[in-house]
GUPATI-509491 format. One record per residue (C-alpha): residue number from 1; residue in three letters; x, y, z. Coordinates in steps of 0.001 Angstrom, whole numbers. Layout:
// residues N
@num:NUM, residu:ALA, u:X, v:Y, w:Z .
...
This chain:
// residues 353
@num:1, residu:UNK, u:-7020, v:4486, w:10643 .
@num:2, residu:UNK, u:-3787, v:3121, w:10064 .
@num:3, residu:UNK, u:-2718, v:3011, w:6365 .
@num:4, residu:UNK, u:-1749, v:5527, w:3807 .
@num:5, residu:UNK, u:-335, v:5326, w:784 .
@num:6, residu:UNK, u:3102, v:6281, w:-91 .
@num:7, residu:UNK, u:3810, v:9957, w:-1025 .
@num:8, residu:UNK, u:6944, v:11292, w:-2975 .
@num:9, residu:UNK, u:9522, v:10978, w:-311 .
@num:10, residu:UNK, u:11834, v:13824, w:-1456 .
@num:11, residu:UNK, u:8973, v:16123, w:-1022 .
@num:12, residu:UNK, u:8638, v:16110, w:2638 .
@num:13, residu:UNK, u:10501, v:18845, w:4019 .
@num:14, residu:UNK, u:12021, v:22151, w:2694 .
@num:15, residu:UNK, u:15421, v:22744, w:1945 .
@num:16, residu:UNK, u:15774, v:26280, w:3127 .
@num:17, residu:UNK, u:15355, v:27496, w:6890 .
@num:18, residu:UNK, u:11890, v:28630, w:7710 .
@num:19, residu:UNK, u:10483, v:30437, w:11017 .
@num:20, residu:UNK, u:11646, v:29080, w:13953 .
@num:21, residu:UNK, u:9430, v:27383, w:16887 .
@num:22, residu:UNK, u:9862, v:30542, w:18356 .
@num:23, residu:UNK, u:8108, v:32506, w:16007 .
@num:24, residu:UNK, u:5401, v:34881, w:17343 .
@num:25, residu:UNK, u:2238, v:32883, w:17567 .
@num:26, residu:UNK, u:26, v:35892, w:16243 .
@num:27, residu:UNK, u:1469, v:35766, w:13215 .
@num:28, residu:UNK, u:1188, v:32299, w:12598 .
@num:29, residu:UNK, u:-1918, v:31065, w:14272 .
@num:30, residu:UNK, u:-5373, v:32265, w:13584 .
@num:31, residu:UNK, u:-7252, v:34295, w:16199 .
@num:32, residu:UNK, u:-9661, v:32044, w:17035 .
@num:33, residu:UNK, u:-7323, v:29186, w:18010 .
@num:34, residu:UNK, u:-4703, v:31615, w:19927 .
@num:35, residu:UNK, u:-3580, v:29808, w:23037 .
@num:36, residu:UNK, u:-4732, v:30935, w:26967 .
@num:37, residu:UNK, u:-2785, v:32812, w:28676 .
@num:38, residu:UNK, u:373, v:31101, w:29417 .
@num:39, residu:UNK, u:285, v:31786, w:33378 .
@num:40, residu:UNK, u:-3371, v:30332, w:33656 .
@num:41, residu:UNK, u:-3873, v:28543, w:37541 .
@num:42, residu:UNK, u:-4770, v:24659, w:37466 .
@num:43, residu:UNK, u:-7888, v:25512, w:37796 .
@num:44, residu:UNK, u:-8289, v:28056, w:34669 .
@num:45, residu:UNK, u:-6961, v:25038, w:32477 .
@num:46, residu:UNK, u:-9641, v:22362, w:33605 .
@num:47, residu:UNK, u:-12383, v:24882, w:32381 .
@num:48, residu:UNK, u:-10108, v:25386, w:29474 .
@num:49, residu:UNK, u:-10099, v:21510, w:28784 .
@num:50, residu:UNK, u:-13645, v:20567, w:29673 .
@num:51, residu:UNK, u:-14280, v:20506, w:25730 .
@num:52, residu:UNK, u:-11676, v:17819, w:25365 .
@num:53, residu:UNK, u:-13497, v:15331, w:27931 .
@num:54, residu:UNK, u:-15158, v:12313, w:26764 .
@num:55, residu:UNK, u:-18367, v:13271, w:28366 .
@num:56, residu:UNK, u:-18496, v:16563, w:26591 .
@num:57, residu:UNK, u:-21321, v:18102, w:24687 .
@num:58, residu:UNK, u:-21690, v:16834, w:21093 .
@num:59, residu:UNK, u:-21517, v:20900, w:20127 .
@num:60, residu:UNK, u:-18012, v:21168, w:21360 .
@num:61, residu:UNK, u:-15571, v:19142, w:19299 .
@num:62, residu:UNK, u:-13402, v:22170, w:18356 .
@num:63, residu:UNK, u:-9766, v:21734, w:18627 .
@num:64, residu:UNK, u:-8233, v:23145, w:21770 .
@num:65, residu:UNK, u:-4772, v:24958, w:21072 .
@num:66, residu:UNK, u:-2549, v:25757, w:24557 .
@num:67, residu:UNK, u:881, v:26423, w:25042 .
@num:68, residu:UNK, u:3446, v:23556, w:25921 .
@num:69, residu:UNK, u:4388, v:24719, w:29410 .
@num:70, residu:UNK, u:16, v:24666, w:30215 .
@num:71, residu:UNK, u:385, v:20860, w:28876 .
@num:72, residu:UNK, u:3440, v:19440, w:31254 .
@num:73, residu:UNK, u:2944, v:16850, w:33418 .
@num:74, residu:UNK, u:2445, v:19116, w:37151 .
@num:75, residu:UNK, u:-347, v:20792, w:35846 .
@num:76, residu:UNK, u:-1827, v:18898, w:32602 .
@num:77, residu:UNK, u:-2075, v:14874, w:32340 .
@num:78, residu:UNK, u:-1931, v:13954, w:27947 .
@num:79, residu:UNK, u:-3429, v:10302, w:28888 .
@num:80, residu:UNK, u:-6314, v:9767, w:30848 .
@num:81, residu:UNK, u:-7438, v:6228, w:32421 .
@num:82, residu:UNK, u:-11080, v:6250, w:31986 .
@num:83, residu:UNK, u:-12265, v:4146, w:35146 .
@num:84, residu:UNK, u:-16128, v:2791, w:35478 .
@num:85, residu:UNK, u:-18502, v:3516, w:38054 .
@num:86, residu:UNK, u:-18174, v:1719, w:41427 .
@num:87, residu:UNK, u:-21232, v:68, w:41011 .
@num:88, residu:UNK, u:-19902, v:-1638, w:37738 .
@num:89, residu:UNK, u:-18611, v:-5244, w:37824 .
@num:90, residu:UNK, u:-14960, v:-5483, w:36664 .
@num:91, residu:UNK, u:-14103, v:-6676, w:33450 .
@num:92, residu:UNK, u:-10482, v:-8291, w:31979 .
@num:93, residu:UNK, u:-11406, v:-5627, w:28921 .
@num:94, residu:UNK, u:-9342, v:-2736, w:28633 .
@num:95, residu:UNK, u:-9903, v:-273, w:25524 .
@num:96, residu:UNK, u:-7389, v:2346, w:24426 .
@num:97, residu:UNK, u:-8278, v:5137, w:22533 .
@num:98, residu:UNK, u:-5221, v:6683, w:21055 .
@num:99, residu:UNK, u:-5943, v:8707, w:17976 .
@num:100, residu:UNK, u:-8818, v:10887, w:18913 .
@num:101, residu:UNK, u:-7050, v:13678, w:20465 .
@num:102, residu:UNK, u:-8185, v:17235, w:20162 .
@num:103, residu:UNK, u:-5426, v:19366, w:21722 .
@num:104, residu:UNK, u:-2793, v:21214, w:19911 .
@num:105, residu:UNK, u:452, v:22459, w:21278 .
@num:106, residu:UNK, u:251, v:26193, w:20315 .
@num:107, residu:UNK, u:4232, v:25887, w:19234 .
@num:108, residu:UNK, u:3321, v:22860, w:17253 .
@num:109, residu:UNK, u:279, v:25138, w:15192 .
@num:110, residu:UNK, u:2795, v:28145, w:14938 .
@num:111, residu:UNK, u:5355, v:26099, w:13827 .
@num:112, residu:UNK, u:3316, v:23926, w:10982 .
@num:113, residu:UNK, u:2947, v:24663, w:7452 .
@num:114, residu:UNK, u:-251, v:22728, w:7279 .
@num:115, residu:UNK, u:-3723, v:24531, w:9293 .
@num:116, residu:UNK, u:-4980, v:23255, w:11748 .
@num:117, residu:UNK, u:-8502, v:21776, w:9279 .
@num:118, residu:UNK, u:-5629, v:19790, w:7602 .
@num:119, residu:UNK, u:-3875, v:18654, w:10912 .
@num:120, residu:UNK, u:-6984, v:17530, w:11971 .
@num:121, residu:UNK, u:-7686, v:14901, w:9609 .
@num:122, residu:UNK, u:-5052, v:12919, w:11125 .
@num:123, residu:UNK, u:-7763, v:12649, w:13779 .
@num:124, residu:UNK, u:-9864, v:9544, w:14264 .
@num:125, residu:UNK, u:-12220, v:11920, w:15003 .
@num:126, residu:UNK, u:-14895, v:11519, w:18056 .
@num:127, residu:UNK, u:-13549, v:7783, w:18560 .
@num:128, residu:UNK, u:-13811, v:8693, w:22483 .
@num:129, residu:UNK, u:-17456, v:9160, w:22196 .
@num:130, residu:UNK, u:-18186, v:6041, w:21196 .
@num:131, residu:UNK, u:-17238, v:4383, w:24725 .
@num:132, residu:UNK, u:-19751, v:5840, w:27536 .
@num:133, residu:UNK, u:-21725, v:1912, w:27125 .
@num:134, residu:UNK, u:-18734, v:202, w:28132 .
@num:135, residu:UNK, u:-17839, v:2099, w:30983 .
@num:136, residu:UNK, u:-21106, v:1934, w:32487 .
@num:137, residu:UNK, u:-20219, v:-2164, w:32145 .
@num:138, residu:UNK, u:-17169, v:-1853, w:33932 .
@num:139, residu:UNK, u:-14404, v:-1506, w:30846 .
@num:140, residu:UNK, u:-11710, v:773, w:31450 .
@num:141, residu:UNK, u:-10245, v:3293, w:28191 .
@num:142, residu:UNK, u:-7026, v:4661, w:27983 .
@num:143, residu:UNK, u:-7508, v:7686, w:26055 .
@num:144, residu:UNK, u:-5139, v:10371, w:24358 .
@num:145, residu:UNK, u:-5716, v:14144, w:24803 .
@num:146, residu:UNK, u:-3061, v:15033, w:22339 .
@num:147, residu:UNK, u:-3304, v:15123, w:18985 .
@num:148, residu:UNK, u:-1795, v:12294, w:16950 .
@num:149, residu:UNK, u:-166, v:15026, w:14546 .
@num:150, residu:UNK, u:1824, v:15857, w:17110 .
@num:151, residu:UNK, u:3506, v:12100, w:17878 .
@num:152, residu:UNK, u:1788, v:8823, w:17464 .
@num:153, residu:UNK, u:1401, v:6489, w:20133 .
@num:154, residu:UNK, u:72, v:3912, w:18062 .
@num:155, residu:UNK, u:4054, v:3664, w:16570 .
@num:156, residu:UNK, u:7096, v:2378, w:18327 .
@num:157, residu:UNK, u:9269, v:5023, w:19298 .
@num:158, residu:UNK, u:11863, v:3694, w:16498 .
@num:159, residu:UNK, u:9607, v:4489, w:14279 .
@num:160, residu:UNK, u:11244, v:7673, w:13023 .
@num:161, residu:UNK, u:11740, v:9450, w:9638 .
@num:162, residu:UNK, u:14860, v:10857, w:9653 .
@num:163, residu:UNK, u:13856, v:13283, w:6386 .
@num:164, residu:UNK, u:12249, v:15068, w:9054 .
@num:165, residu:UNK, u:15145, v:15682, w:11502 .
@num:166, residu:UNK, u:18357, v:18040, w:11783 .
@num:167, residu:UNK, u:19995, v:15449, w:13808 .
@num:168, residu:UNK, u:18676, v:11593, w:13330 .
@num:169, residu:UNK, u:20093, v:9490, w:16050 .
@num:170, residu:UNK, u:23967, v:7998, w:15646 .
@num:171, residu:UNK, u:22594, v:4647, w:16103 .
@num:172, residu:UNK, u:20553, v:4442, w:12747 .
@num:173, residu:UNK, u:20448, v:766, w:12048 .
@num:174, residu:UNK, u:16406, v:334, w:12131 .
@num:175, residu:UNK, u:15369, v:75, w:8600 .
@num:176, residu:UNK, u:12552, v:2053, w:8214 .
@num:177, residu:UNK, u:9029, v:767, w:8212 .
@num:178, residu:UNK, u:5905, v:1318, w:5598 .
@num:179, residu:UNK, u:4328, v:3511, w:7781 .
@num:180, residu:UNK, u:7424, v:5543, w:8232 .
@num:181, residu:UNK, u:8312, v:5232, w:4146 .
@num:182, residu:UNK, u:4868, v:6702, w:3345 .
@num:183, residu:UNK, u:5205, v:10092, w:5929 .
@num:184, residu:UNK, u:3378, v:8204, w:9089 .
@num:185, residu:UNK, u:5566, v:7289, w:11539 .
@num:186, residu:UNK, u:6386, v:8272, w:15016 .
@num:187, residu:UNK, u:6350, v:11841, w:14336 .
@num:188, residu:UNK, u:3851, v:12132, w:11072 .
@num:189, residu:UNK, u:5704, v:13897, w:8452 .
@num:190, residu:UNK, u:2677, v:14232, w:6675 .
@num:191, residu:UNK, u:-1069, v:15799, w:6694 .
@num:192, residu:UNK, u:-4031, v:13082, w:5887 .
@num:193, residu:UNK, u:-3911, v:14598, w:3011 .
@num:194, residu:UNK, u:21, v:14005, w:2066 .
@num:195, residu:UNK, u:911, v:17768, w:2576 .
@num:196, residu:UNK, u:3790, v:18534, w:4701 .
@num:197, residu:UNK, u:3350, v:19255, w:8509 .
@num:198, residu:UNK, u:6590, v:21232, w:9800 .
@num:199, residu:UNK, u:8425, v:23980, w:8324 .
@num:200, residu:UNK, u:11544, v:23353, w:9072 .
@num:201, residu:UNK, u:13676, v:19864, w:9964 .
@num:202, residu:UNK, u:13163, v:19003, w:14042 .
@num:203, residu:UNK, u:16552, v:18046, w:16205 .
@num:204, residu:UNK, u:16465, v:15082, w:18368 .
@num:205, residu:UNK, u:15386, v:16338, w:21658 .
@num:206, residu:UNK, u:12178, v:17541, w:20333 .
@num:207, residu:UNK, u:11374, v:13965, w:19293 .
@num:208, residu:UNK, u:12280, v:12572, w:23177 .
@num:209, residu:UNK, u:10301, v:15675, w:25009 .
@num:210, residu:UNK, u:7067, v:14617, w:22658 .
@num:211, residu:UNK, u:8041, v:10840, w:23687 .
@num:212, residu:UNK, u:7927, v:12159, w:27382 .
@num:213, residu:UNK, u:5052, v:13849, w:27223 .
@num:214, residu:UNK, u:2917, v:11925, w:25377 .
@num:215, residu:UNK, u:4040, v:8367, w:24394 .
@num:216, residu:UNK, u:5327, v:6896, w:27492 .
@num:217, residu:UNK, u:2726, v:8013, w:29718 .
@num:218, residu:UNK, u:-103, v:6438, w:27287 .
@num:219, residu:UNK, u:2573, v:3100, w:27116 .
@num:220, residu:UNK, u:2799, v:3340, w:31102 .
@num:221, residu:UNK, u:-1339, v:3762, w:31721 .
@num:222, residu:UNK, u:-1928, v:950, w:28521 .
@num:223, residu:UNK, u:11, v:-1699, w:30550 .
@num:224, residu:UNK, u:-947, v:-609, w:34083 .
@num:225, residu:UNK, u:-4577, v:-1013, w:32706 .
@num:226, residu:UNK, u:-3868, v:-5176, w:31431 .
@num:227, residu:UNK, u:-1537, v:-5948, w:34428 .
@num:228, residu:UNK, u:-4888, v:-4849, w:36408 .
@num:229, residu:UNK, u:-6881, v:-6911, w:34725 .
@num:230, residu:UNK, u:-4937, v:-9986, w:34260 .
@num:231, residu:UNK, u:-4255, v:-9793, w:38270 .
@num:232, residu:UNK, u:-8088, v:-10187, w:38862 .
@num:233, residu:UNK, u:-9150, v:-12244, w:36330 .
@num:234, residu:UNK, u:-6361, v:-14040, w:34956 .
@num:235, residu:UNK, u:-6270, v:-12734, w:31918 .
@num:236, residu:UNK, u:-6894, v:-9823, w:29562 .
@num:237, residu:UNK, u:-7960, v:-8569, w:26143 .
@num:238, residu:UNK, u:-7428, v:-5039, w:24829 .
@num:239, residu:UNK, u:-9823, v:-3597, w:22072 .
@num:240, residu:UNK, u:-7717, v:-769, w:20581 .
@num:241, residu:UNK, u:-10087, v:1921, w:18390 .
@num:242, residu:UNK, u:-10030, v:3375, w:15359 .
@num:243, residu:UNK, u:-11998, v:5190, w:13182 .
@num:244, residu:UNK, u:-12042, v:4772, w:9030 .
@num:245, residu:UNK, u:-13459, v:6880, w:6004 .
@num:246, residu:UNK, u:-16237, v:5475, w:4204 .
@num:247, residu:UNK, u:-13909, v:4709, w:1079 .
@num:248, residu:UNK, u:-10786, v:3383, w:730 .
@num:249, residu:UNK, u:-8119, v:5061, w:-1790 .
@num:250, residu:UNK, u:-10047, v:3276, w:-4636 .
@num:251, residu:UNK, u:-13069, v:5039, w:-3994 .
@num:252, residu:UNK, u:-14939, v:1226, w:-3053 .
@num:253, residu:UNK, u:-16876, v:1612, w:-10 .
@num:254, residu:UNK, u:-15765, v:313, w:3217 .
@num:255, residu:UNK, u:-17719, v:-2177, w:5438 .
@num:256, residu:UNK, u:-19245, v:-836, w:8821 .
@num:257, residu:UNK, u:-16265, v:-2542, w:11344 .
@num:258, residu:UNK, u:-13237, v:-4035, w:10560 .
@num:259, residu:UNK, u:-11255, v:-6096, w:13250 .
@num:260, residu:UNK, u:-7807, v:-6664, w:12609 .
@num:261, residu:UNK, u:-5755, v:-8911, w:14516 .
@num:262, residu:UNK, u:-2525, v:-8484, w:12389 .
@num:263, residu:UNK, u:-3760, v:-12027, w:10488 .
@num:264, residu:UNK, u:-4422, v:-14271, w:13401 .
@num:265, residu:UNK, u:-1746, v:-13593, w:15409 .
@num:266, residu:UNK, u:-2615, v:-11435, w:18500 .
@num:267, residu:UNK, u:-6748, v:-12916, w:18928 .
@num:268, residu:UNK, u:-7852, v:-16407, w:18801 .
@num:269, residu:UNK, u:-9910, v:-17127, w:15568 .
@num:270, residu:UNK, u:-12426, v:-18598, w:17668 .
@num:271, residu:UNK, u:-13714, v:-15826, w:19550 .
@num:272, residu:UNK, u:-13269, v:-13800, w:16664 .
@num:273, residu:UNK, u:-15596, v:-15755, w:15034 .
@num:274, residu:UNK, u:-18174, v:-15390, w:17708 .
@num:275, residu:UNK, u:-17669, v:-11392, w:17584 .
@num:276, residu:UNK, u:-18513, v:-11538, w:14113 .
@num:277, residu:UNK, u:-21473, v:-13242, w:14182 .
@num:278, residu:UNK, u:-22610, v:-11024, w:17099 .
@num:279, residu:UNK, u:-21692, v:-8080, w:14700 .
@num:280, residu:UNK, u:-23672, v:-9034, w:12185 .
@num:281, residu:UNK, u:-26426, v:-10145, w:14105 .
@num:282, residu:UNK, u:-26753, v:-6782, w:15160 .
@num:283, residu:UNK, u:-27312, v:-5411, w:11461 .
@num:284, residu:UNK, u:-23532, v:-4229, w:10923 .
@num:285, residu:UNK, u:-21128, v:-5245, w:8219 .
@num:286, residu:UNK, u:-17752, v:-6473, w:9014 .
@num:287, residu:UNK, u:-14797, v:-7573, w:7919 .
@num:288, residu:UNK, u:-11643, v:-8668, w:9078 .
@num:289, residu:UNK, u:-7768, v:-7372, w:8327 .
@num:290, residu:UNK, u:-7974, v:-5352, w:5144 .
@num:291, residu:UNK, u:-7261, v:-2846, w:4574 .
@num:292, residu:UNK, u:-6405, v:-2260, w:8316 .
@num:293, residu:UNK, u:-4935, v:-5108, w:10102 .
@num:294, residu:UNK, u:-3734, v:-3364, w:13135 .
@num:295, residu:UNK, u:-1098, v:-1292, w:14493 .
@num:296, residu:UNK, u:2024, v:-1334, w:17580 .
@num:297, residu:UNK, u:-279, v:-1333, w:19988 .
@num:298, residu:UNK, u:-2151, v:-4149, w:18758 .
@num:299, residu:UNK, u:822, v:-6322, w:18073 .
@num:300, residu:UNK, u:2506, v:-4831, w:20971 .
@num:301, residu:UNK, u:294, v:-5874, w:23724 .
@num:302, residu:UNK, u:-1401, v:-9395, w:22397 .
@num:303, residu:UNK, u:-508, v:-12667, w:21887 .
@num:304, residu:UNK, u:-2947, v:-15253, w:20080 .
@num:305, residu:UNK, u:-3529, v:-18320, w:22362 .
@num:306, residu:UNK, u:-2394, v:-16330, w:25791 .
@num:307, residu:UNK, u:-4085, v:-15187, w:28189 .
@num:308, residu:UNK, u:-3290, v:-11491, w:27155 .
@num:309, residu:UNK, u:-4850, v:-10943, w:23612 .
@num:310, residu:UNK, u:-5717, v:-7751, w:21648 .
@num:311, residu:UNK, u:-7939, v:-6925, w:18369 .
@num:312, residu:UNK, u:-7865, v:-3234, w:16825 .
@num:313, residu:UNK, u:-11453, v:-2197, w:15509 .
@num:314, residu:UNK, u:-12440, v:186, w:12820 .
@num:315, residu:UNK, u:-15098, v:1905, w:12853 .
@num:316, residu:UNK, u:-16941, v:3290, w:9703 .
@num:317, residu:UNK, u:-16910, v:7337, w:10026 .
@num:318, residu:UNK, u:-20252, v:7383, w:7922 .
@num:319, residu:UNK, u:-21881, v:5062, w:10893 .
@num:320, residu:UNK, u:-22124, v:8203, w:13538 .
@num:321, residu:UNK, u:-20526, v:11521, w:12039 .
@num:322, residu:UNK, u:-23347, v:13633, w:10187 .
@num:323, residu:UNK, u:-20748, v:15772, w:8592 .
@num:324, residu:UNK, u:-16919, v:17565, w:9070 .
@num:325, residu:UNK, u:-16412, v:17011, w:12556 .
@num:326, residu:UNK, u:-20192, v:16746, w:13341 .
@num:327, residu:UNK, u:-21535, v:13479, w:15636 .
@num:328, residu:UNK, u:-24975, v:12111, w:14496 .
@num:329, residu:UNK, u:-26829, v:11471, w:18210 .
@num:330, residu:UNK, u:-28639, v:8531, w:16757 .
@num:331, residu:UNK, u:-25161, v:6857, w:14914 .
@num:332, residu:UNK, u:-23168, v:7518, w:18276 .
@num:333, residu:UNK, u:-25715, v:5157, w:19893 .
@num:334, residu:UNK, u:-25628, v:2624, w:17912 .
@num:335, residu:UNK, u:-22235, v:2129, w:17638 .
@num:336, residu:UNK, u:-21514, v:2847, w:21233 .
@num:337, residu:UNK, u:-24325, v:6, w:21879 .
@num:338, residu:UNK, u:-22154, v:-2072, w:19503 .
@num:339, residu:UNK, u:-18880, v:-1796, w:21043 .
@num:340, residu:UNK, u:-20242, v:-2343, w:24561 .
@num:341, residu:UNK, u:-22066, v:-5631, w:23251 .
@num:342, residu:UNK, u:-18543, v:-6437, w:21987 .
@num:343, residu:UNK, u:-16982, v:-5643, w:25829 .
@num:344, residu:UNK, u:-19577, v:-7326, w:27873 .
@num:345, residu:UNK, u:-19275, v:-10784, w:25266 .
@num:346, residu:UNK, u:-15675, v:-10795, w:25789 .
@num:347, residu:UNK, u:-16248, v:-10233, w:30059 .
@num:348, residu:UNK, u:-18309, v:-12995, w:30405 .
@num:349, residu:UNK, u:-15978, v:-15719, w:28490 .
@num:350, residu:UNK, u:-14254, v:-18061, w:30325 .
@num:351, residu:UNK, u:-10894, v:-17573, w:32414 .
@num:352, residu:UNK, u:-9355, v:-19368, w:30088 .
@num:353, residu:UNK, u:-8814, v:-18463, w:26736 .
């Protein structure tokens, strides 16, 4: 989900100094989500992760809270390449799954006025679940382990809102955009729910060391993923997903899928009119660019008319969640069936699109 709309701006962050990022984390974190031990072996922090894997029990969808030195780079990858089988024929499809991210820096948590039930409805919640189908059919996913409270990939990284920092950058000549305006933008000033994430104002380098950890390597695996593609087959479409609410803000209900190509201009209207028929044919309701027309990463990697194109798809929450971070088994197959319909339709097209 992609759109919010605009909260108060001279609410977002508190005037007077608040507990540091160094704060004890038992005081500020509840017990259950308290971080392992921060010396765990390589090992130790696979089992710890195993819950945030896309081919994880539908039971364990809890959020998984670790310290930032278990989460750097030598020991901990943030964005995983989901590759197909060997047996699966190779596809010029890439998906990217950027918002569905269940870990939680433990400083982050300690740090954040919001819980962690409010944090979590920035989630697209159970997105990566949705994908197993079109792996099996050869179509790789890029996929996010971090939380997009944290920093979101699915902004440019001058995307910032400098209510939020101690220090905003000397070279301040970006004017900010919507998404940064309403409390969403690089760093999310903002719960789902328009309450306040951080206690206290962030300096610079804590915006570049969450652009290092997470941003750049999703960026870097995004791009290796089409430059594969478009080396074998000459071409390349990405599919970036999303999940929605049922309702918009006005309380009027929301179709099954929306596709948003940022009006026309990263997909070709023709194909998108064959994926709507093929939607609809297969008893969902869709709709395209409003109220989510796509994101950076959609504009950011396609062109309409080229032979690298991208579409962002929403999907409908009520389609294959039974309730708060619940997964309906039934829903989760249909949709998944849906989206890897969607993947094999766009394989088999011609080189040339």
């Amino acid at each position: 989900m992609s759109t919010f709309e605009a909260p108060d701006p001279h609410s977002a962050c508190p005037a007077n100094p608040s507990p540091t990022l160094t704060d004890s984390l038992s005081e500020t974190t509840p017990a259950e989500f308290l971080p392992q031990p921060v010396g765990m072996r390589s090992g130790e922090l696979t089992s710890t992760l195993k819950s945030a894997d896309t081919h994880s029990n539908f039971a364990s969808f809890g959020p998984i809270i670790l310290p930032l030195i278990s989460l750097q780079p030598a020991v901990f990858s943030a964005v995983e390449t989901l590759r197909p089988p060997d047996h699966a024929r190779a596809s010029s499809v890439v998906l990217s799954c950027p918002h569905a991210g269940r870990i939680y820096p433990a400083e982050f948590i300690a740090a954040s006025i919001a819980d962690i039930t409010d944090l979590r409805g920035l989630e697209d919640f159970g997105v990566d679940q949705l994908i197993s189908g079109a792996l099996n059919q050869g179509i790789p996913c890029v996929t996010n382990k971090i939380t997009r409270a944290y920093i979101d990939v699915n902004r440019p990284v001058d995307a910032l809102d400098h209510l939020m920092l101690s220090s905003p950058p000397a070279s301040n000549n970006v004017k900010p955009s919507r998404h940064v305006r309403a409390g969403y933008g690089l760093l999310p000033r903002l719960t789902a729910a328009r309450e306040v994430i951080h206690r206290q104002l962030l300096p610079y380098d804590e915006v570049e060391s969450r652009i290092a950890l997470v941003h750049k390597p999703y960026h870097s695996a995004v791009q290796a993923a089409l430059i594969n593609a478009s080396s074998k087959f000459g071409r390349a479409i990405l599919i970036d997903c999303h999940s929605m609410p049922s309702h918009d803000q006005q309380n009027r209900p929301l179709p099954d899928i929306i596709l948003g190509d940022l009006h026309h201009s990263t997909f070709d209207q023709k194909i998108g009119k064959m994926l709507t028929s093929l939607i609809e044919d297969t008893g969902f309701s869709v709709t395209w660019n409003s109220p989510y027309a796509g994101g950076y990463i959609t504009k950011n990697y396609g062109r309409a008319n080229s032979n690298q194109q991208s579409i962002q798809i929403e999907i409908n929450r009520r389609l294959y969640m039974g309730g708060k971070y619940e997964l309906k088994g039934e829903g989760v197959k249909r949709v998944s069936s849906l989206i890897t319909k969607l993947c094999v339709a766009l394989s088999d097209m011609p080189a040339t699109i």
